[in-house]
N, C-alpha and C positions, 0 to 999 in steps of 0.2 A: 751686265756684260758689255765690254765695248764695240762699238759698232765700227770695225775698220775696214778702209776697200784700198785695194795697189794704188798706188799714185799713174802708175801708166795707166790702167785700166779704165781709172777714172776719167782719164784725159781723152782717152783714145777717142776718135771722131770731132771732139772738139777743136782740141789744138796738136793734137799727136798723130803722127799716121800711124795704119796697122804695120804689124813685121813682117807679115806675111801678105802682099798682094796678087790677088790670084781669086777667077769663079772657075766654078766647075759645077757638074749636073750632080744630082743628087747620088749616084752609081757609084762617081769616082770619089767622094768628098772624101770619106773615110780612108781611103787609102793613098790622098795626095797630104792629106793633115800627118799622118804618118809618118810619112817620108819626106816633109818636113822635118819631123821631129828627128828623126835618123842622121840628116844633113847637118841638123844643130848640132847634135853628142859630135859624131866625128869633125866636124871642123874646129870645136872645141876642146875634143880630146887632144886632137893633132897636133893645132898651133897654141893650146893655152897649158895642156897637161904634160907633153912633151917638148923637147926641146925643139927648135928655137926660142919657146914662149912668147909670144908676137904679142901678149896684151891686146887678144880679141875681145872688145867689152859686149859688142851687137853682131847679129846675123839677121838681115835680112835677104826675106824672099820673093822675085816677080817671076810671072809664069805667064808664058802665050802659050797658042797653039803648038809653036814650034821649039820653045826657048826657054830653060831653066836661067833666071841669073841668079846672081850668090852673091850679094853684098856686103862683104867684110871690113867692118869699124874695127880699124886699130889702131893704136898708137907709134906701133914699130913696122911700117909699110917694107922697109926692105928687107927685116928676116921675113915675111910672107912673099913677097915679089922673088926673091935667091937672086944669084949674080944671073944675069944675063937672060932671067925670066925663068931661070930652071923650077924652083920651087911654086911659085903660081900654075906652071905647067903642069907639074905630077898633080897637084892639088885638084885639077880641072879634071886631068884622066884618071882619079881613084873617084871622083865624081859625077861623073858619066860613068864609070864601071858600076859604081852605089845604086843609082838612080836606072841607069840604062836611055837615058834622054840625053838631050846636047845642054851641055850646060857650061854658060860663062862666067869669070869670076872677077867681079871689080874690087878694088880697096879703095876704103875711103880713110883717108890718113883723120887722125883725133888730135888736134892742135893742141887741146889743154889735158893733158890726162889726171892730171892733180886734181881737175874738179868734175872727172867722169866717177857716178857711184861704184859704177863696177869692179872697176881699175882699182879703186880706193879698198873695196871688197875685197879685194885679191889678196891685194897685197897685204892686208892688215890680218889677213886667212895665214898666209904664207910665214909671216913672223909671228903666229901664235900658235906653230907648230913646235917653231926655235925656242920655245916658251919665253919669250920676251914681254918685257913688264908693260900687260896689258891695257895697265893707267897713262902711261908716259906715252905707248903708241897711239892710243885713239887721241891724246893732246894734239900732238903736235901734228898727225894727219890732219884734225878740225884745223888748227894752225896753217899748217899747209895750204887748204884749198880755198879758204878766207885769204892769203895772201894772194892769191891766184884768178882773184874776181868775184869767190862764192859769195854773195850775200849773208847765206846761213846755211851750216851744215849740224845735221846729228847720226851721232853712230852709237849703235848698240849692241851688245855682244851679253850673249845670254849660253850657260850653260856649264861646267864645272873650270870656273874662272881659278888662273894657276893651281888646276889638278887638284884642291879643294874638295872634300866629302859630296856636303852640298852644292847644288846649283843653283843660281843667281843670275840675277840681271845686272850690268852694270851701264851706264849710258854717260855722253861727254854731247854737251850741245851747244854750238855757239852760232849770236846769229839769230836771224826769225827762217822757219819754216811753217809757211801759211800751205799746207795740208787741204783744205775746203775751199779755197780758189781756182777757179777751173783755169782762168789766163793766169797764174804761175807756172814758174817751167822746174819743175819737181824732179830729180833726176834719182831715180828708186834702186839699189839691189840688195838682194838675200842671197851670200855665202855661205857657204858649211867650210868648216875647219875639222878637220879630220883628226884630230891628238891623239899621243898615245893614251889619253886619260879619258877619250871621249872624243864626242862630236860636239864645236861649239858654233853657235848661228851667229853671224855677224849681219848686222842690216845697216843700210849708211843712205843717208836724206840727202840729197844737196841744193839748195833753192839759188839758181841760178839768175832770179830777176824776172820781171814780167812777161812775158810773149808779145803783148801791147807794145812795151816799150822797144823791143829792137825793130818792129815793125815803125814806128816812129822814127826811130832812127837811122834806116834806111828810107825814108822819105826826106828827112833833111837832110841826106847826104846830097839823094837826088836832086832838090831843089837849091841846094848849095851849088852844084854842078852846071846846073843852067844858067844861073844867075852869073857863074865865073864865066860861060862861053857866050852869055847875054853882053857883057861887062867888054870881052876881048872883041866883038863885032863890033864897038864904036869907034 
């Protein structure tokens, strides 16, 4: 049997931070992990299952004494923000109403969406509902995110592939994904596709390059930097 563990999970403490940062006494754990989890479904349901659809790929959470915040990764920062801050607003007081605490809400815009797993999850969820030809789609996503920086990506979809009797695995992988690396930057999700013929599970890898290496190169940026304002003092 195979021995497999999440790619964040495994990371997490090494080179990944947790999603949820926050202690608490042993009393309140159970019902701060909770409400947690209540925070995820509805900001997810809101902005990913309804319309706007903002392309929320992450939710994280910090927590003080005094101060819930809510950190939302997306791709589509201004349907979450609304014209003039209207929709971040309602978003803050259906969440304070949720919670019953003071709670803020940041977005962190997603520069490359094409090579977030999630985002990739989604959408590959969303067109195999429209039953679209599920060889040609995982192609040219893999295609996609390799043009986009991916070093290597794989995607898999398991489950009654075009409404087929039987259910199957079907996988498209281009690229290396080093899996047992702790400083690779592994970027992990698991989808459900809701069909009328079924539920099918979509999983997508994305191996974004070393963690090492952009630490490195943010060091010769820096020292590129010095040397330019070293160079302009003579």
């Amino acid at each position: 049997m195979g021995q497999k563990t999440h790619p964040f999970g495994f990371r997490v403490g090494v080179t990944e931070a947790y999603r949820s940062r926050w202690y608490a006494p042993k009393a309140l754990f159970a019902e701060l992990l909770v409400e947690d989890y209540r925070i995820r479904r509805y900001v997810d349901k809101r902005l990913n299952r309804t319309p706007p659809f903002a392309a929320v790929s992450d939710i994280h959470i910090e927590r003080t004494r005094e101060e819930l915040t809510v950190i939302v990764q997306t791709a589509r920062p201004g349907l979450v923000i609304g014209p003039k801050g209207a929709e971040i607003d309602r978003l803050t007081q259906d969440l304070m109403a949720l919670t019953g605490r003071k709670v803020a809400v940041k977005i962190v815009e997603i520069k490359s969406p094409d090579t977030n797993a999630k985002l990739i999850g989604e959408a590959i969820a969303e067109q195999m509902k429209k039953r679209t030809n599920f060889r040609r789609l995982l192609k040219q996503r893999c295609e996609g995110a390799m043009q986009n920086g991916a070093k290597g990506v794989k995607i898999q979809v398991a489950g009654r592939l075009g409404g087929a009797e039987m259910s199957r695995k079907f996988e498209t992988r281009l690229g290396s994904i080093p899996l047992s690396t702790l400083q690779a930057n592994v970027d992990y999700a698991c989808v459900p596709s809701h069909t009328t013929y079924g539920t099918i599970g979509v999983k997508v890898w994305v191996y974004k390059g070393m963690f090492t290496d952009s630490e490195e190169e943010q060091l010769d940026s820096r020292a590129a930097g010095a040397r330019a304002r070293a160079r302009g003092r003579r």
